[in-house]
N, C-alpha and C positions, 0 to 999 in steps of 0.2 A: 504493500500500500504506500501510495507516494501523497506526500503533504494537501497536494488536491481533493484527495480521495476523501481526506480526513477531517476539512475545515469547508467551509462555506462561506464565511465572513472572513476578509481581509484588513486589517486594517496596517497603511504603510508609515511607516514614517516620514519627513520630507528630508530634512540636512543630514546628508551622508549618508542614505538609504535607497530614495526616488532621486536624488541631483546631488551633484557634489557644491554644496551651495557657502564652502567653503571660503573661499575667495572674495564675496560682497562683504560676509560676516566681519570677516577678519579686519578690511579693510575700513569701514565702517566701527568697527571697535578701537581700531588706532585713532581712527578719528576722535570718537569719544574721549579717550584717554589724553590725548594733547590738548584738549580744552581744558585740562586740568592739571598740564605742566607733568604728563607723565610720556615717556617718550620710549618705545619701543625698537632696540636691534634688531632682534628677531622675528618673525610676522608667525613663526612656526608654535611660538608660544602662545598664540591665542587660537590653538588648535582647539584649545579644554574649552573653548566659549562657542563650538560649534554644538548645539544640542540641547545644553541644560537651559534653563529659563535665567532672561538674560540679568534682570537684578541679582540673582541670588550673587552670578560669577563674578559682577563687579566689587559683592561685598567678600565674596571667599578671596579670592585672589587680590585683591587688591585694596584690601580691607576698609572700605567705603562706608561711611554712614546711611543712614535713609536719604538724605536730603542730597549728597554726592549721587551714591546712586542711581536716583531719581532725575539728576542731571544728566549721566552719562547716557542711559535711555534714552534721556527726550532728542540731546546730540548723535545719538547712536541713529536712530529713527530719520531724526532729517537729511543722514544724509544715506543711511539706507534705501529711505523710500524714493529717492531720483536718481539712483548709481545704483547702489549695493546689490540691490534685492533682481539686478539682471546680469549679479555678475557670476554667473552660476550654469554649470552646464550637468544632462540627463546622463545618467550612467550608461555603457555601454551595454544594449540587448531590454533595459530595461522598458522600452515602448513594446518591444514584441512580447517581453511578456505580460505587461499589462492587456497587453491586445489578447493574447491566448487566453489569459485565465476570465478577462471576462464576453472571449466567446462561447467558453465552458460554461459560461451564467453565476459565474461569483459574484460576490458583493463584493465590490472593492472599495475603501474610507482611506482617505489620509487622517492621519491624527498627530499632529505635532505640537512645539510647545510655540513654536512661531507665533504670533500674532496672526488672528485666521486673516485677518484684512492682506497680510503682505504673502500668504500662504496659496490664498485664492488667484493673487495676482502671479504668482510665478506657476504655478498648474496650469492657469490660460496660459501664459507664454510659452509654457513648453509643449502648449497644442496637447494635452495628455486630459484634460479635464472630463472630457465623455465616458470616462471608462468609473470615477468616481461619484455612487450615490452623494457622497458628502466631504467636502474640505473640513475637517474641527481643527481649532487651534486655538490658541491662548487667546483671552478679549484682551483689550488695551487697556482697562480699570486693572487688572493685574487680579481679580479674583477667580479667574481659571487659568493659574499660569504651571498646576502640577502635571505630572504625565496623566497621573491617573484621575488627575479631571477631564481632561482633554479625554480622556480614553472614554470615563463614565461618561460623556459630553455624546460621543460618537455612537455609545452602543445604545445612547437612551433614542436617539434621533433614528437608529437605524432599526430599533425598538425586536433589538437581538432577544429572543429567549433562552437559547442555547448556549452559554458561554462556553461550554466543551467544543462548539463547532466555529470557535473565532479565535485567528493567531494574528495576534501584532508582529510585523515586523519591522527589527531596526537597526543603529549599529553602535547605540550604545548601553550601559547599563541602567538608563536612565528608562531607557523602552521595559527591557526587561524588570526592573523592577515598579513600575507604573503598571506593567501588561500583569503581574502578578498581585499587585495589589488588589486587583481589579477583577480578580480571579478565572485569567485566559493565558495561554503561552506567549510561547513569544520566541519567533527564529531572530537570532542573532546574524547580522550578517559583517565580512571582514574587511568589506571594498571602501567602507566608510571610516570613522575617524575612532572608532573604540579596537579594542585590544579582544583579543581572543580571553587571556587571563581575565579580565573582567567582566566579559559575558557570561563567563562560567561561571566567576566567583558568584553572579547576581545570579542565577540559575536559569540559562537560559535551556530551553530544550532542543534544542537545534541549531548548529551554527554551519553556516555557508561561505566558504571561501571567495563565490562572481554569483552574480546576476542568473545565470542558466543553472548554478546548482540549487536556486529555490524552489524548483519542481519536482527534483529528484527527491 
């Protein structure tokens, strides 16, 4: 029995999963940071800001206030939403398979922690949007910015009864353990920005090296 056989409901992640959306992120976080006289060598170090909900990373890392914080966001954002959020390209094989699994008749959901407004907008660009009943993603008031809102956000909308017949997939521990809170699995996959070691550590059930190994 192969992962199709098994689930019925899809839901993907976006950053590092469906796009390598790496690059707007990063760029648009340096940005944030130099409004605030912090200045970045490396662009590789704000790899860990690809995934998790974006206040929390400016206070862990960079040990922010609320009111800093709150600033780096709001700089993060502007210049996100006119550069950033197109500086992103689709993983290799991943349109064909969105195309395959929902000729087969899956339900396919993004569910990220993105803010859905900038979530929606990069699905329409990358032309992928018909294959999704629904974009969820974090609101901009910040009161659904955990995974496992986002996820509960998804399954109530998709008005899932089955949680045994629904696997999140993502590529960080951040999926897997939001997809667990939430009580569904969750394939980890390795083309994105999380580590093998810590899909595991999170318990994921499945972990996929590309894109064409999520069928098998």
């Amino acid at each position: 029995m192969n992962i199709t056989d098994k689930y019925d409901v899809f839901l993907f992640d976006l950053d590092g999963t469906l796009t390598d959306t790496g690059p707007g992120i990063k760029n648009s976080v340096a940005y944030a940071l130099k409004q605030q006289g912090i200045s970045v060598s490396d662009m590789s170090e704000l790899n860990r800001f690809v995934g998790p909900p974006l206040i929390d990373s400016f206070k862990d890392f960079y040990g922010m206030n609320d009111e800093q914080a709150d600033k780096a966001v709001a700089d993060y954002r502007s210049v996100y939403a006119e550069k950033g959020i197109y500086e992103n390209n689709i993983y290799d094989g991943m349109r064909e398979l969105l195309k395959t699994m929902f000729e087969e008749g899956k339900t396919l959901a993004v569910a990220t922690s993105k803010p859905e407004r900038f979530a929606k907008l990069i699905v329409d660009d990358l032309q992928i949007s018909q294959y999704f009943t629904i974009v969820a993603g974090a609101d901009m008031g910040g009161t659904r910015n955990k995974k496992s809102l986002v996820i509960e956000y998804a399954l109530d909308t998709l008005n899932v009864t089955d949680r045994n017949r629904v696997l999140m997939i993502g590529d960080t521990k951040f999926d897997v353990i939001g997809a667990r809170e939430c009580g569904i699995d969750c394939l980890g996959v390795l083309f994105g920005y999380g580590s093998r070691q810590e899909l595991e550590e999170a318990g994921a059930a499945y972990i996929c090296e590309d894109v064409v190994s999520i069928l098998i």
